[in-house]
C-alpha atoms as one frame of an Amber mdcrd trajectory, in Angstrom:
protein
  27.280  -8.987  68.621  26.575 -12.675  69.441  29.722 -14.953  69.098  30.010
 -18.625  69.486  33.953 -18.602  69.684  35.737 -21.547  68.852  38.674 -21.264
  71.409  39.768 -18.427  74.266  39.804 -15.222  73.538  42.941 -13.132  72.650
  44.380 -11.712  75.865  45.903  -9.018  74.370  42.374  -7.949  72.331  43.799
  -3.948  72.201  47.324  -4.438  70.669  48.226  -2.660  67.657  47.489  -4.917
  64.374  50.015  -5.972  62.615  50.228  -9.772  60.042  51.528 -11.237  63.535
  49.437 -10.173  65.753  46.351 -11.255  64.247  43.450 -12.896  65.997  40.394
 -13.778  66.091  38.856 -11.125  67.655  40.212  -9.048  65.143  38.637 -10.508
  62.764  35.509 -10.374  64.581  35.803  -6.929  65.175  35.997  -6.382  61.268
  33.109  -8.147  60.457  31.251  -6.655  63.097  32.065  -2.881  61.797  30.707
  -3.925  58.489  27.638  -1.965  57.697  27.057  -2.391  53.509  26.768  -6.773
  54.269  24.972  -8.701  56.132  27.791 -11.525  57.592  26.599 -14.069  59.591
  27.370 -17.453  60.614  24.676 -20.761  60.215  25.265 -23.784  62.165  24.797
 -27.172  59.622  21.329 -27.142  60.144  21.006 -23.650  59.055  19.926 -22.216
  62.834  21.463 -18.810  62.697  25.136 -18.080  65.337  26.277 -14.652  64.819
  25.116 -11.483  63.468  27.069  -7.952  62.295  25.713  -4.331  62.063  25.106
  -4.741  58.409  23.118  -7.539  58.862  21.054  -5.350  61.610  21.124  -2.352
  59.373  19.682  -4.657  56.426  17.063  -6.399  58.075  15.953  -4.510  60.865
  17.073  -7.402  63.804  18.524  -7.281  66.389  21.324 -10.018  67.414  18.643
 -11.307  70.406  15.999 -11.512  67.571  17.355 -13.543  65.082  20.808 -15.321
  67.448  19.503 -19.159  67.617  16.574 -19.216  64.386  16.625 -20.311  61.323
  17.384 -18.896  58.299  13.629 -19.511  56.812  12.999 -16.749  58.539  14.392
 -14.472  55.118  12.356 -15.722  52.750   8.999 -15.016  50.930   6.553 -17.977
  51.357   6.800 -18.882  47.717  10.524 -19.680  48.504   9.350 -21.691  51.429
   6.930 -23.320  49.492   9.425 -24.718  47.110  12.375 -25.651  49.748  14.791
 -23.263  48.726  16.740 -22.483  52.349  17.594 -26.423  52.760  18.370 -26.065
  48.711  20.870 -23.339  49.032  22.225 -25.176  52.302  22.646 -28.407  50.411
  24.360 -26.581  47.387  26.745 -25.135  49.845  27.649 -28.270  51.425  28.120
 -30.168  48.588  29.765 -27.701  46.071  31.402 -25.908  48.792  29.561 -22.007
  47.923  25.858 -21.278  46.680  25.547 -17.720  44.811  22.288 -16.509  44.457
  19.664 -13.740  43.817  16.433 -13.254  44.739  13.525 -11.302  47.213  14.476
 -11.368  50.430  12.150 -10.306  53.820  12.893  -7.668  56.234  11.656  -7.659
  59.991   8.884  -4.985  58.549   7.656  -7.368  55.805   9.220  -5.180  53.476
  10.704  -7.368  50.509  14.594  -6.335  48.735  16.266  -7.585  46.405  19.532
  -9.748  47.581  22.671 -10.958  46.404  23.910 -13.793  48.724  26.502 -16.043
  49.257  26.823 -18.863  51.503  29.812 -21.036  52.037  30.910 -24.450  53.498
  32.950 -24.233  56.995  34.896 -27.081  57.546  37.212 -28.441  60.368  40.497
 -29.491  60.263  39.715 -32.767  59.640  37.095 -31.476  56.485  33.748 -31.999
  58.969  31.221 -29.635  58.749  31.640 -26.926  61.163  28.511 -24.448  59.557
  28.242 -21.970  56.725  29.148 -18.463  56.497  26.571 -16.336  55.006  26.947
 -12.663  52.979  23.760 -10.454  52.030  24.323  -7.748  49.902  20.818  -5.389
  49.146  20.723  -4.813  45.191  16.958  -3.480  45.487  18.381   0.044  44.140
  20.455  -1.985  41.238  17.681  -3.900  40.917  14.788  -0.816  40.654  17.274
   0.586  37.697  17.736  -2.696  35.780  13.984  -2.903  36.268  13.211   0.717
  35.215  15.551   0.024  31.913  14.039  -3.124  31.149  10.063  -1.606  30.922
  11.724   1.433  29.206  13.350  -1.068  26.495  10.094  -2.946  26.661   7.584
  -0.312  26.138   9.887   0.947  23.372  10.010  -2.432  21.674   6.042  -2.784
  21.810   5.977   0.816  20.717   8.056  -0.088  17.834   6.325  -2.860  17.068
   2.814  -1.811  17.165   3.723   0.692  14.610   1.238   0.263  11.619   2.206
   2.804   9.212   6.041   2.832   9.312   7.621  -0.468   8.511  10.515  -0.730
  11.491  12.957  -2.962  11.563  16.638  -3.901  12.083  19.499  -5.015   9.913
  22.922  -6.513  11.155  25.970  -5.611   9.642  26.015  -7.291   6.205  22.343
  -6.196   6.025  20.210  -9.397   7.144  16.828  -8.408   8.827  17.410  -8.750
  12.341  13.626  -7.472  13.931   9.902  -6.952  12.304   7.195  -4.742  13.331
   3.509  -4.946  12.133   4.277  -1.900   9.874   6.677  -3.841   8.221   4.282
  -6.943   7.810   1.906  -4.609   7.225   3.291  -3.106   4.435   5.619  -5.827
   2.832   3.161  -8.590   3.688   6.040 -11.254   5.435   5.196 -12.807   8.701
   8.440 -12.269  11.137   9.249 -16.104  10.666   9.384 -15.678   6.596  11.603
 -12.460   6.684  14.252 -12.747  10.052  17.520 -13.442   8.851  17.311 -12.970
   5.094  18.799  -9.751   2.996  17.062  -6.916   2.703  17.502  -6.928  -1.408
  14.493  -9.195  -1.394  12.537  -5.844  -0.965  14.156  -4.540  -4.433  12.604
  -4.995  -7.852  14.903  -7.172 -10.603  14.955  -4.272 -12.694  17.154  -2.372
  -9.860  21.086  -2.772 -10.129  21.738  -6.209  -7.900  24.745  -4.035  -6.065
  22.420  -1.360  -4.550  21.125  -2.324  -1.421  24.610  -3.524  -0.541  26.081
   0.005  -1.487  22.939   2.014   0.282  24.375   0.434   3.298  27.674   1.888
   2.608  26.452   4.989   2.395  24.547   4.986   5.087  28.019   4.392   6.872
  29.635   7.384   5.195  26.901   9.723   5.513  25.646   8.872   8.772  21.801
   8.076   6.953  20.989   7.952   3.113  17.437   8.901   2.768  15.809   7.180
  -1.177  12.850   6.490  -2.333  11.531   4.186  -5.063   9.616   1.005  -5.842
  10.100  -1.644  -3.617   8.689  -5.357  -3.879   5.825  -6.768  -1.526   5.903
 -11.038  -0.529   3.110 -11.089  -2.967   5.688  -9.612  -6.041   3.139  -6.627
  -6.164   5.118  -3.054  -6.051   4.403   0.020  -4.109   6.658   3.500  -3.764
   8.561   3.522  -0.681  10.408   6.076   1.249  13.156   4.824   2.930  15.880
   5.703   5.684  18.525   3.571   6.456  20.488   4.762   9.680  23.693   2.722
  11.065  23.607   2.171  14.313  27.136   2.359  16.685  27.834   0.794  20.268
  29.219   3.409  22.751  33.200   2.464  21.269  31.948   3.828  17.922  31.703
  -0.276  16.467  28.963  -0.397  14.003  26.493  -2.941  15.019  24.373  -2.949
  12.297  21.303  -0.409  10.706  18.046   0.803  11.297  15.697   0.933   8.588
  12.300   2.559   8.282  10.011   2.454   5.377   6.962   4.629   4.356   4.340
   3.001   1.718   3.722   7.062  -0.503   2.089   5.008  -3.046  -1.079   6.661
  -2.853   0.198  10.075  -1.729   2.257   9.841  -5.112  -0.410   9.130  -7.369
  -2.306  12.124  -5.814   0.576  14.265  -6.527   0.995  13.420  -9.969  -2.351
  13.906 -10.770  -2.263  17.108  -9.197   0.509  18.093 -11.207  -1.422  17.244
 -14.512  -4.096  18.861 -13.415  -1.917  22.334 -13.508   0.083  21.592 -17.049
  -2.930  20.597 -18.940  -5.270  23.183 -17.440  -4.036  25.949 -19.948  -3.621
  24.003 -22.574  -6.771  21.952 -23.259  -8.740  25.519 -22.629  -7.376  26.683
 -26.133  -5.964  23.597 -28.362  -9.010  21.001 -27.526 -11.990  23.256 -27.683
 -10.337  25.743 -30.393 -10.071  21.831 -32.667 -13.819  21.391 -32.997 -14.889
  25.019 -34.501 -12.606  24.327 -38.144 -14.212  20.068 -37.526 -17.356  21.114
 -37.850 -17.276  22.955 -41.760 -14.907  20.034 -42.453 -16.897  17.257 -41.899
 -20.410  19.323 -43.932 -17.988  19.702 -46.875 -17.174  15.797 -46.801 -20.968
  14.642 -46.381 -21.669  17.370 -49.327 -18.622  15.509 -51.901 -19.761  11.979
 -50.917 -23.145  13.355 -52.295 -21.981  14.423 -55.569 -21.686  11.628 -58.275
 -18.209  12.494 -59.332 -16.899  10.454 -62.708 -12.863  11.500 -61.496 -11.420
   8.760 -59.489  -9.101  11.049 -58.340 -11.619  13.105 -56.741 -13.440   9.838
 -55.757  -9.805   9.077 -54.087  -9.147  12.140 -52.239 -12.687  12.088 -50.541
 -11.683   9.184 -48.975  -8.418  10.167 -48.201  -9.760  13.313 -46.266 -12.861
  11.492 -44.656  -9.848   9.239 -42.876  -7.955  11.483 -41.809 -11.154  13.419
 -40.434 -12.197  10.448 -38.374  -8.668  10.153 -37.192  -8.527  13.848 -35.844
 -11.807  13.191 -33.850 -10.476  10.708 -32.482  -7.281  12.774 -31.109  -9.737
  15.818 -29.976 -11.985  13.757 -27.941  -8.826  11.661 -26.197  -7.963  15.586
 -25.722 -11.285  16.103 -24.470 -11.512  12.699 -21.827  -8.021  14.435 -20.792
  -9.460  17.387 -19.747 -13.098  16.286 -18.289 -10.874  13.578 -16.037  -8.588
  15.961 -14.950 -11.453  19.218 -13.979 -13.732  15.904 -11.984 -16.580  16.601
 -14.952 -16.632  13.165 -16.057 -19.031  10.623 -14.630 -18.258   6.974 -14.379
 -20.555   4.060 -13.611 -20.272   2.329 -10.653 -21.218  -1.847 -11.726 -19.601
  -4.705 -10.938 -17.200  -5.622 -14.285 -15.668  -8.712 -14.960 -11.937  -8.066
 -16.326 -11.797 -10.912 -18.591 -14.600  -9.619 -20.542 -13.007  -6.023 -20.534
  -9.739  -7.422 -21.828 -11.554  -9.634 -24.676 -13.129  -6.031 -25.623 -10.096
  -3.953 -25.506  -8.495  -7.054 -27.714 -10.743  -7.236 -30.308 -10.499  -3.030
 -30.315  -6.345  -3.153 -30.928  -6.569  -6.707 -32.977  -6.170  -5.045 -36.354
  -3.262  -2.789 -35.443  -1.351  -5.929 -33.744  -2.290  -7.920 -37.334  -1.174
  -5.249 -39.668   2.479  -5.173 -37.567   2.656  -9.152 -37.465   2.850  -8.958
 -33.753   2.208 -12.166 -31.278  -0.171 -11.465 -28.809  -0.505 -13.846 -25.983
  -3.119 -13.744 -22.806  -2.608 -15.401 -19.594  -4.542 -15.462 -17.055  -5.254
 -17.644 -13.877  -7.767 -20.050 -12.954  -9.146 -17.324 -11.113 -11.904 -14.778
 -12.029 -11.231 -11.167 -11.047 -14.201  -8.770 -10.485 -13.525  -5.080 -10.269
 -16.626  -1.833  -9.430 -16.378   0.771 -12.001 -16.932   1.437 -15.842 -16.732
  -1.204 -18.373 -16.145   1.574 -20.890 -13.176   2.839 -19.332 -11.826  -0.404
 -18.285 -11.592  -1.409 -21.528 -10.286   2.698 -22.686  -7.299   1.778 -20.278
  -6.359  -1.819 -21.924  -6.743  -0.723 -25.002  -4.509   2.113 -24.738  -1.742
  -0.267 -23.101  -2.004  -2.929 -25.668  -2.465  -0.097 -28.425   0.953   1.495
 -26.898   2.999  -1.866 -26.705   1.755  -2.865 -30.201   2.699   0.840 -32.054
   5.975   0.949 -30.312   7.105  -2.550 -31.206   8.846  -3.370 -34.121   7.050
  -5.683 -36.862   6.752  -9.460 -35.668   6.971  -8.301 -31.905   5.792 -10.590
 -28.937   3.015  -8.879 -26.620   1.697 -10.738 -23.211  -0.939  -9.852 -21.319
  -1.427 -11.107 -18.226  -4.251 -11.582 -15.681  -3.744 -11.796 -11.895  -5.802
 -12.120  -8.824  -4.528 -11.654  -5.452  -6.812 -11.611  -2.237  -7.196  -7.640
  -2.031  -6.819  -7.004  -6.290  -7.064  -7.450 -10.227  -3.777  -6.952 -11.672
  -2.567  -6.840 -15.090   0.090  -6.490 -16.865   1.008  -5.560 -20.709   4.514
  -6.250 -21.416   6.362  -6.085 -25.113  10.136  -6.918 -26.314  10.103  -3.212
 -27.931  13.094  -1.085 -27.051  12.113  -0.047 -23.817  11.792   3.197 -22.133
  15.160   5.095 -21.573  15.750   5.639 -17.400  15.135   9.765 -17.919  11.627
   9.141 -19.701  10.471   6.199 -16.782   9.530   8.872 -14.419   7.711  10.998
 -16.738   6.275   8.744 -18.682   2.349   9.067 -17.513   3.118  13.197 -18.037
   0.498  14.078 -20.097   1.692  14.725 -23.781   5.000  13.203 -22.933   6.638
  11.049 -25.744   9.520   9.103 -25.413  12.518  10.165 -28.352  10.875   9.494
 -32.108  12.447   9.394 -35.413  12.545  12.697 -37.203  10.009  11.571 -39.364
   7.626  10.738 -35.826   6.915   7.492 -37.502   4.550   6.277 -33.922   2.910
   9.730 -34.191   0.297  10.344 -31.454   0.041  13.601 -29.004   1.631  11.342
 -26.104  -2.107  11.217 -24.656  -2.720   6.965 -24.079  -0.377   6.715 -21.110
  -1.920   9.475 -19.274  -5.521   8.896 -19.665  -4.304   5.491 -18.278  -3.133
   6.497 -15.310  -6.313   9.011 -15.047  -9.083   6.269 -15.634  -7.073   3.898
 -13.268  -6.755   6.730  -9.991 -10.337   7.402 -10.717 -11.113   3.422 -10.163
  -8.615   3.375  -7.159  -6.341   1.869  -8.676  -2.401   2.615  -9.385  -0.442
   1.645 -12.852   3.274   1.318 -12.741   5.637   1.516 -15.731   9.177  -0.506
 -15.867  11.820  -0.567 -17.787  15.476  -1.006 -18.381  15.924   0.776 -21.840
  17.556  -1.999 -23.526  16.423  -3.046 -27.271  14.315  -5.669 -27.111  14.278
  -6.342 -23.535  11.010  -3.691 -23.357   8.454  -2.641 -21.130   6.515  -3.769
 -18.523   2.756  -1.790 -17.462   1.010  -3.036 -14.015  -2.583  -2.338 -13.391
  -3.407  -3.015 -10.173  -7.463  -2.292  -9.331  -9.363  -3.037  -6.147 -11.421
  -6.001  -6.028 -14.730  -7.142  -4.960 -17.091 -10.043  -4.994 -18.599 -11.852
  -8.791 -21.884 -11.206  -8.366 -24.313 -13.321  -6.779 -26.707 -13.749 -10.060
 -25.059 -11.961 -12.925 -27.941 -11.382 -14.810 -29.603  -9.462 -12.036 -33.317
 -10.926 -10.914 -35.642 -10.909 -13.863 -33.252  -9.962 -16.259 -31.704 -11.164
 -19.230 -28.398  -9.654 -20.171 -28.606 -10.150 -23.821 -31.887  -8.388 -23.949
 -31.550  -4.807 -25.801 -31.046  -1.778 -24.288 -34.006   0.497 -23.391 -33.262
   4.285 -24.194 -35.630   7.151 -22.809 -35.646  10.081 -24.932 -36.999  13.749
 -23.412 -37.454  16.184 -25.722 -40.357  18.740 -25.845 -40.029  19.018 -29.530
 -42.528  15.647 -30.563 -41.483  15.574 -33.896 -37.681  14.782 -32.684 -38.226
  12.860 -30.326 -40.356  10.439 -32.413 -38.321  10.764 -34.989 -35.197   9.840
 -32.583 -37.336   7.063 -31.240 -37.908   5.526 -34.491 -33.685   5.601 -35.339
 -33.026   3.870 -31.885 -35.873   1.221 -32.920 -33.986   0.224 -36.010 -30.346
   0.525 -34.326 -32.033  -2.293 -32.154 -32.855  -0.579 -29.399 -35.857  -0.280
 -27.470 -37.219   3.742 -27.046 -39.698   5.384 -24.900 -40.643   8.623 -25.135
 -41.571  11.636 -22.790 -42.054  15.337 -23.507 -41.329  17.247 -20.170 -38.904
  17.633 -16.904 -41.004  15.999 -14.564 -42.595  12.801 -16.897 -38.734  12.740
 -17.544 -37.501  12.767 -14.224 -40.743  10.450 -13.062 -39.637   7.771 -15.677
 -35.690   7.627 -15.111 -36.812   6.715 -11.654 -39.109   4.351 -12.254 -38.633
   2.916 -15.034 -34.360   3.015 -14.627 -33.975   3.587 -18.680 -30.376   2.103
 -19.431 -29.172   5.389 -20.912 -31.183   8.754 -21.582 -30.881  10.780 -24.495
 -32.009  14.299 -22.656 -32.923  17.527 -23.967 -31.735  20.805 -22.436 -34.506
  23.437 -22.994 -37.804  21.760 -21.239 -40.780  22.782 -19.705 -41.476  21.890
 -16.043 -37.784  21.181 -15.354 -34.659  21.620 -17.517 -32.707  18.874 -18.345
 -29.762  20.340 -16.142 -32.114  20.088 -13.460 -33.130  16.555 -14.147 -29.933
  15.247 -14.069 -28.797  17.423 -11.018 -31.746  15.505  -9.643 -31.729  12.199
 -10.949 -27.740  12.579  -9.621 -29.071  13.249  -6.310 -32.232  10.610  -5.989
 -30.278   7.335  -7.468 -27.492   5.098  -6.528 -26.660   4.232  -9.977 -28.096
   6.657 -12.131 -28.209   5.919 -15.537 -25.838   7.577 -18.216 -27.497  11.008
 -19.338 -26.488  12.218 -22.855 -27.315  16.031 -23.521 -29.036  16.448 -26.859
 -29.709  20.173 -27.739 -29.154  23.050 -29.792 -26.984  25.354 -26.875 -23.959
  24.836 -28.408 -21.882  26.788 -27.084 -18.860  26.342 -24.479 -20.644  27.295
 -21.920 -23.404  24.768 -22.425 -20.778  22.285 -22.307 -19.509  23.188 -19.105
 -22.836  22.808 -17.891 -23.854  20.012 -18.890 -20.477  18.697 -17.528 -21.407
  20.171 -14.243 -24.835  18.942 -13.972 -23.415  15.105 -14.237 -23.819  14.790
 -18.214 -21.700  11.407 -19.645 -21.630  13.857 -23.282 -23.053  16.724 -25.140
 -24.535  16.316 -28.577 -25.538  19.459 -30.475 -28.690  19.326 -32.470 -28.674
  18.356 -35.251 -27.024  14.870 -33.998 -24.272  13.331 -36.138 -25.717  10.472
 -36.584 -22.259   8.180 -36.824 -20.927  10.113 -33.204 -24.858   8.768 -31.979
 -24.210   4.989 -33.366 -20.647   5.149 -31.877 -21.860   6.780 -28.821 -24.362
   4.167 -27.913 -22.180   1.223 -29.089 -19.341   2.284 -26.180 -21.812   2.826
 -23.411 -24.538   0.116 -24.388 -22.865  -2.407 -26.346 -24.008  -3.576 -30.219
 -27.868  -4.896 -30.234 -27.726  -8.345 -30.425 -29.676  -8.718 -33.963 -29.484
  -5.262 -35.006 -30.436  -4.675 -38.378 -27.801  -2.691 -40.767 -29.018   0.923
 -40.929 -28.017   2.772 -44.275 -27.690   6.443 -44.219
């Protein structure tokens, strides 16, 4: 060890210690046999004086090497660069310490990580004798604060690149605290909007305001609560969460506040619930919906053969009527039985066009005006200065409003108040049917698109209905994409809310296509190898105010469907060439947007049915055609001829 001793040394350097025998030797000797610091002394320029074993041990110097340099000789070149040795000295002289950390250099080249401290020597008289300088190596410290800080690191980015889980932190009283891109993802809030606000801004209004406040304490008691239900996006759409709220503890058991991670099963729960419709109505609709039209059929001959006879009783004249009604009215119920089923088994075919809502909602108005009249209901649309355009069937579209307004209206008392209302958001159409009826009770919300499910009636069942509407709702939405959503709080004349919510796309570019002219009438191909019906059937269409063509084979059928893209096709079963099943297998296969086929034959039976289903059919019509089903038939799928001359039968 190098010393630069201030005065003589002790004489007596081998005495046994004691607090008055002390000198400085002894001292000396102690910081020599230090081996965990590096102690050394600088003069006031910073040239080093003395050097201990830990200060060997550290930087791999010996006294000789280092005894009579400067200090510089420690520190990386970026240090250098910026001053730092005369810094620290200049700290220590004027503040009399400097405490820092930092990379140091070893005789190697090696770097470490050092804690040092260097403090102001001064004489009796307060001159500036030096510094005294102490090195401690942290590198191993260091390497495990290091080590903890990329493992908290790549857990936060892990966290936070998350896309399908929304992740994020509450505090105690249940203010957002963190945000992943799940959570944006799924909620649509940037991290600015959301941090610091409560969570209950996820919750619907229609939840009780004390929830989220009490899912917290249970969290607490149970050690997680686990819930699902609808939740609320920044955009006030709603999708079905699954949530799991966990509180989170410091090592003392303190509660420092909760992790929360939510799962969007919006889609997953539509899937199951049509799944589960799919199995209760499977059984049924084989025997009540098929089993209706065999007793229709005899029915509806008998009333054609009374409204023949020219009877003088006005009774009879009365009760004709009465059962003709009624007959139309039970049609009506077997075929919403039979859309039920042909959704449900994947045999029915929908178009695939661009459809504008508004025009779907005038339609589906104008269907349910005279049931809103006769109740004295007000009926009022709203809709934004925006223009929604959604890809699927017009027909339908308009099946699904109807049904919704048709439901609010028959459920609301007389002089009722029913809004409509059209949204666009960036991704969606919505819409949304609301009443001030009596609501749905809580146990009936859930269940309420159930197929055949009816909320609690009179004894006298003055709504009536098979509980059908709702559920072909829901079916014709999920087969657009699309979700609806039923709320309600049960109270009397606070009512019910319905949200349609359908994907989007582009107005079209020229919406009357090139060359054509959308209030031009409809061009129907009829096939049938029977020329007497088909002409005949052509000449009907012509003074419906259509415009027919005729072919008498498969393959002039097939030939013209494809080139001449007919907008609907009246299609016989039993051809030559190529059956009509195999047309329309073909014409399914060949063409982007087929045109709707309609079956027209004399198989009858179920079977047929089923395969005409199969083969991508729209309907089956049994020879000889009903002539009213035919008119009503073509006015759903093509729309009233502009012009079209009364036809009297």
């Amino acid at each position: 060890m190098a010393i630069h001793p201030d005065r003589p040394s002790d004489p007596h350097p081998l005495a046994p210690l004691s607090a008055s025998t002390l000198t400085d030797a002894d001292y000396r000797l102690m910081v020599e046999a230090v081996a965990d610091y590096a102690i050394f002394h600088l003069d006031p320029e910073g040239v080093i004086l003395s050097w201990n074993t830990g200060a060997r041990k550290m930087k791999g110097y010996e006294a000789h090497e280092v005894v009579g340099r400067s200090i510089d000789m420690f520190y990386p070149q970026d240090r250098l660069d910026q001053g730092w040795p005369a810094h620290e000295l200049k700290v220590a002289r004027e503040a009399g310490m400097f405490e820092d950390e930092g990379w140091r250099l070893r005789k190697d080249g090696t770097q470490f990580w050092a804690n040092i401290i260097i403090t102001r020597m001064s004489g009796p008289n307060g001159e500036l004798r030096g510094f005294s300088k102490i090195t401690r190596d942290l590198s191993e410290r260091r390497g495990q604060e290091e080590a903890l800080r990329l493992s908290e690191e790549r857990f936060r980015l892990l966290i936070e690149s998350v896309q399908d889980y929304a992740i994020f932190m509450l505090d105690i009283t249940g203010h957002v605290m963190s945000w992943n891109a799940g959570a944006q993802k799924s909620k649509g809030y940037e991290a600015a909007e959301i941090i610091g606000k409560h969570f209950s801004v996820f919750y619907p209004a229609d939840i009780d305001p004390g929830w989220p406040d009490q899912a917290l304490r249970l969290a607490v008691q149970h050690g997680r609560l686990e819930d699902e239900g609808w939740r609320v996006r920044k955009d006030g759409s709603r999708f079905w969460a699954s949530v799991i709220i966990t509180p989170i503890t410091d090592g003392s058991g303190q509660l420092r506040g909760f992790a929360k991670v939510t799962r969007d099963l919006t889609a997953r729960r539509r899937v199951t619930t049509l799944e589960d419709e799919g199995r209760r109505i499977t059984k049924f609709l084989a025997m009540l919906g098929h089993e209706l039209r065999n007793p229709l059929a005899p029915i509806s001959n008998a009333v054609a053969l009374l409204e023949r006879e020219q009877s003088p009783s006005k009774s009879l004249r009365a009760t004709r009527e009465i059962i003709g009604r009624q007959l139309k009215h039970l049609n009506r119920l077997v075929d919403d039985l039979l859309d039920v089923g042909r959704i449900t088994s994947g045999k029915i075919q929908l178009e695939s066009k661009p459809v504008r809502i508004r025009d779907a909602v005038q339609e589906a108005i104008e269907a349910v005006r005279p049931l809103v009249e006769s109740k004295l209901h007000r009926l009022d649309v709203q809709a934004e200065a925006s223009d929604p355009w959604v890809l699927g069937d017009r027909a339908r579209i308009v099946q699904a409003v109807s049904n919704l307004l048709n439901n609010a209206a028959k459920f609301t008392p007389s002089g009722g108040h029913i809004t409509l209302n059209l949204l666009a958001t960036a991704t969606s159409a919505e819409l949304t049917v609301t009443d001030n009826g009596p609501g749905v009770p809580p146990q009936d919300l859930l269940r309420i698109f159930d197929l055949f499910a009816q909320g609690d009636q009179d004894v006298a069942r003055s709504h009536g209905g098979l509980g059908l509407g709702l559920s072909l709702v829901q079916q014709i939405v999920s087969l657009h994409g699309g979700e609806v959503s039923a709320f309600s709080r049960g109270i009397a004349g606070k009512g019910s809310e319905f949200l349609v919510r359908l994907p989007a796309v582009a107005a079209p570019s020229d919406l009357a296509g090139p060359g054509k002219n959308p209030f031009a009438p409809k061009r129907v191909l009829v096939v049938d190898d029977n020329i007497d019906a088909a002409q005949t059937m052509g000449l009907l269409l012509d003074t419906l105010g259509y415009i027919p063509s005729m072919v008498y084979d498969g393959l002039a059928a097939l030939e013209a469907i494809k080139t001449d893209i007919p907008d609907l096709v009246l299609l016989d079963i039993g051809l030559p060439g190529l059956s009509g099943l195999q047309v329309a297998q073909r014409v399914r296969a060949e063409m982007v947007n087929p045109p709707a086929l309609i079956a027209v034959t004399g198989y009858g039976q179920e079977r047929d049915r089923e395969a005409s289903f199969s083969a991508g059919f729209y309907e089956h019509m049994t020879k000889p055609v009903d002539v009213d089903q035919l008119i009503g038939l073509l006015d759903r799928l093509l729309g009233t001829p502009p012009g079209a001359a009364p036809l009297s039968l």
